[in-house]
C-alpha positions in Angstrom: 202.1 112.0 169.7 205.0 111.6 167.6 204.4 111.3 163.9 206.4 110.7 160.7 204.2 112.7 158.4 203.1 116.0 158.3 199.3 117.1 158.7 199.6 120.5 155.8 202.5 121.1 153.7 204.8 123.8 154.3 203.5 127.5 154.5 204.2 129.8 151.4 205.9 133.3 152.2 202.3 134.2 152.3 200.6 135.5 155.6 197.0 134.6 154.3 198.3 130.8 153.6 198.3 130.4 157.1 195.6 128.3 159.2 193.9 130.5 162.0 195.4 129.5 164.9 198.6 129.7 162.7 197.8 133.8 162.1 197.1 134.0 166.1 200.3 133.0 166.3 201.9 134.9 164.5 200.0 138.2 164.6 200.5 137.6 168.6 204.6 138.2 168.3 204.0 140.7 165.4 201.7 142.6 167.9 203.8 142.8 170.8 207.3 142.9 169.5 205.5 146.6 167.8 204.6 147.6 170.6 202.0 150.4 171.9 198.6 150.6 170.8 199.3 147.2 168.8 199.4 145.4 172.2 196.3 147.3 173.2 195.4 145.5 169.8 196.5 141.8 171.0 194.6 142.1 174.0 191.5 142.4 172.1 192.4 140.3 169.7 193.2 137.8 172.3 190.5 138.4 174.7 187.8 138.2 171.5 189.1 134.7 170.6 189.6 132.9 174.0 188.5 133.0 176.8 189.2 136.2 179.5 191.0 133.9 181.7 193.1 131.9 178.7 193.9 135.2 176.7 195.9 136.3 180.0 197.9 133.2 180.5 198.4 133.2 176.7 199.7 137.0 177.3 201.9 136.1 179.7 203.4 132.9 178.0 203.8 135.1 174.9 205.3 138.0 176.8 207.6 135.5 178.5 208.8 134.0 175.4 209.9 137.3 174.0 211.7 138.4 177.3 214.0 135.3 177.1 214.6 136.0 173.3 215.5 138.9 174.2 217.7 138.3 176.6 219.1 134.9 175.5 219.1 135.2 171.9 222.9 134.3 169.9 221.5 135.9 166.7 219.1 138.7 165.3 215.2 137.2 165.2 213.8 138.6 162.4 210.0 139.3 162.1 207.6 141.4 160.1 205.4 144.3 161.2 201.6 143.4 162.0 199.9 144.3 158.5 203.1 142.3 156.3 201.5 139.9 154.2 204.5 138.1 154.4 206.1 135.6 156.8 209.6 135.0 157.2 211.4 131.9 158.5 211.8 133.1 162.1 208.4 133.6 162.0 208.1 130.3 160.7 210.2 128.8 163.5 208.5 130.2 166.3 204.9 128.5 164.7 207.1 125.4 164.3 208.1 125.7 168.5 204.7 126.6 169.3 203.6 123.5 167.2 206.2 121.2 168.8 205.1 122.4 172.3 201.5 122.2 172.0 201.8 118.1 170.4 204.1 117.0 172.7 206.9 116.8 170.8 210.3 117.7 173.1 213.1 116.8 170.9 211.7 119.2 167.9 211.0 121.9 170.6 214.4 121.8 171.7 215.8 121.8 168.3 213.8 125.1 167.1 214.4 127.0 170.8 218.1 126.0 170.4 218.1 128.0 166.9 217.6 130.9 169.0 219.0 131.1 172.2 221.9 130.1 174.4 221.7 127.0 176.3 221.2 128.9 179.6 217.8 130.5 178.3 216.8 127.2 176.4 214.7 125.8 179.6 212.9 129.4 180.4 212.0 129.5 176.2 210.7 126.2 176.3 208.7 126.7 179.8 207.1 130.0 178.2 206.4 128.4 174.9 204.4 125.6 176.8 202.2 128.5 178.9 201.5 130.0 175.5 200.7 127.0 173.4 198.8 125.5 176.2 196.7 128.4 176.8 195.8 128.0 173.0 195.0 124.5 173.1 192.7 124.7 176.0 191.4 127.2 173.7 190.8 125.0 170.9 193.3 126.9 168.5 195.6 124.0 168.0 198.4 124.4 165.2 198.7 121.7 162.5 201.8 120.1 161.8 203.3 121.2 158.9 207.0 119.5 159.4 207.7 115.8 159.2 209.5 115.2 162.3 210.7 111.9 164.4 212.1 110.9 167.4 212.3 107.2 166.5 215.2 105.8 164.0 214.1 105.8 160.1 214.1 102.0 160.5 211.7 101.6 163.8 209.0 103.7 161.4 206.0 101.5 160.0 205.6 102.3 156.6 203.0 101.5 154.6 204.0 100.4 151.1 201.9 102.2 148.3 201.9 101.7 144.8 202.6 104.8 142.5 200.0 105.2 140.3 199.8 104.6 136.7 198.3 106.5 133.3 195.8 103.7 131.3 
C-alpha cells in the first residue's frame, strides 16, 4: 500500500525510541556485523521471538543482506555496537529498507538500497531484504512507517482540507 503520510514520526538518535520490531531490527545487524558470541546472541534472540522455522529464514535474509553490503557497497555503512543507545542514520536507513520491503513499497526500496550499493548488487539487496522482512511479517513484527513516501504525483494525492485550529 502506498501512502502519503507517515504512521510515527521520525526516530530520535535514541535506541529506546524505537518500536519493537524496530529494535529487532536493528539489534539483528548490530548483532551479526559484531560477530562471535553476539550471533550466538541473535539466534536466541531470534529464535525466542519467532518462530524456529521463521528466525532461520530471517537469519539467512539478514545474513544475505550483509554479504551483498559487503560486497557491493560504494561507501562505508556505519553502525553502532549492540549495547549503543544510539542509532545512526545508516541504521536508520536499513529500518527504512526493511520498512519499504515489508509494505510493498518498490520505488522507496530501491531508493534506500541504491544509497548503499552499486547497481550490480541492488537486485541481490533488495531479494535479501524481502527474505528478512518477510520472515518478520509472517512473524507479526511488522515496522511502522515513519517516512512520508509516494509513488504517485503531488497532484494525483487526495487530500483532505483541514482547518487550522484557533485560540477562543
Amino acid at each position: 500500500m502506498v501512502t502519503a503520510f507517515p504512521e510515527l514520526p521520525p526516530p530520535t538518535v535514541r535506541f529506546g525510541d524505537l518500536t519493537e520490531p524496530e529494535q529487532l531490527v536493528v539489534c539483528a545487524f548490530r548483532r551479526w556485523l559484531a560477530g562471535g558470541h553476539q550471533r550466538e546472541m541473535l539466534w536466541r534472540m531470534l529464535a525466542h521471538d519467532l518462530e524456529p522455522g521463521e528466525a532461520r529464514t530471517a537469519m539467512k535474509g539478514l545474513e544475505t543482506m550483509i554479504r551483498v553490503l559487503t560486497a557491493h557497497a560504494h561507501r562505508n555503512i556505519s553502525y553502532h555496537q549492540p549495547c549503543c543507545p544510539c542509532v545512526g542514520p545508516d541504521e536508520v536507513a536499513l529500518l527504512s529498507l526493511v520498512t519499504a520491503v515489508q509494505r510493498a513499497q518498490p520505488q522507496l526500496a530501491k531508493l534506500v538500497a541504491g544509497s548503499f550499493v552499486h547497481n550490480n548488487g541492488l537486485n541481490v539487496l533488495l531479494a535479501a531484504a524481502d527474505i528478512f522482512a518477510s520472515a518478520l511479517k509472517r512473524a507479526a513484527r511488522e515496522l511502522p512507517l515513519r517516512y512520508a513516501f509516494c509513488a504517485e504525483p503531488a497532484g494525483a494525492i487526495e487530500t483532505e482540507t483541514m482547518l487550522a485550529p484557533t485560540l477562543p
